[in-house]
C-alpha positions in Angstrom: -1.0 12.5 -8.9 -4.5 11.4 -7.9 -2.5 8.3 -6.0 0.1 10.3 -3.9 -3.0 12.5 -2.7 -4.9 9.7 -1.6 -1.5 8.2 0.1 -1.0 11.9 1.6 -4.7 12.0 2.8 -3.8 8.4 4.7 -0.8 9.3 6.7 -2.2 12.6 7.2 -5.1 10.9 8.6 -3.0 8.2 10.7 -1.0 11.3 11.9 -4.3 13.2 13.1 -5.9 10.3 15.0 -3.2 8.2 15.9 0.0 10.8 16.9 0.9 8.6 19.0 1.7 5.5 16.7 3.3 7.9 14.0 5.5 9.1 16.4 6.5 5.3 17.2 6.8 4.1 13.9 9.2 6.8 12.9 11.4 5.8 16.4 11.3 2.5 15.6 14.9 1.8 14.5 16.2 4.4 17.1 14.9 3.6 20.2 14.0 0.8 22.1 11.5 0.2 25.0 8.9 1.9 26.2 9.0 5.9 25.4 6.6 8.6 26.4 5.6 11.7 24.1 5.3 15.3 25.1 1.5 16.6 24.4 3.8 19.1 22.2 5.3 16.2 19.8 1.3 14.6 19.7 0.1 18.6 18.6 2.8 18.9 16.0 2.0 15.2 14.5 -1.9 16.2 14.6 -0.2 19.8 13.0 1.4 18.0 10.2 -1.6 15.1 9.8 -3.7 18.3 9.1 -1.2 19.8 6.4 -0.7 16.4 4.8 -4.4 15.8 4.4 -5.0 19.1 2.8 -2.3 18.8 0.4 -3.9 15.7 -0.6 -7.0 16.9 -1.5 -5.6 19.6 -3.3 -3.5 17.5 -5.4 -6.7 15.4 -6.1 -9.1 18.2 -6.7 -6.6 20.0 -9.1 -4.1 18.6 -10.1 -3.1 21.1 -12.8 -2.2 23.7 -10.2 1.3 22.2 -9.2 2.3 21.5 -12.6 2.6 18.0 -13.0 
């Protein structure tokens, strides 16, 4: 479990400081050209880069909790 934490803790990351190239990777196959992002898409990807990298450490730190 200690790898999917540190692989959680890396998106999360590349979510948090880079919103704006998460949100193009995941439009990638759906869109094509140049697209512009609402500051309220960039806070939710920050949002969920935050929630990723604290599930990460917790799965690193105990990994007992979650059962596996």
């Amino acid at each position: 479990m200690v790898l999917v934490g540190f692989f959680l803790i890396f998106f999360g990351l590349m979510n948090f400081l880079f919103p704006e190239v998460a949100l193009k990777m995941e439009d990638w196959t759906r869109i094509r050209g140049d697209r512009d992002y609402t500051p309220f898409a960039k806070g939710m990807t920050r949002l969920s880069g935050v929630v990723l990298i604290v599930a990460g450490i917790l799965l690193i730190v105990s990994p007992g909790v979650f059962g596996f």
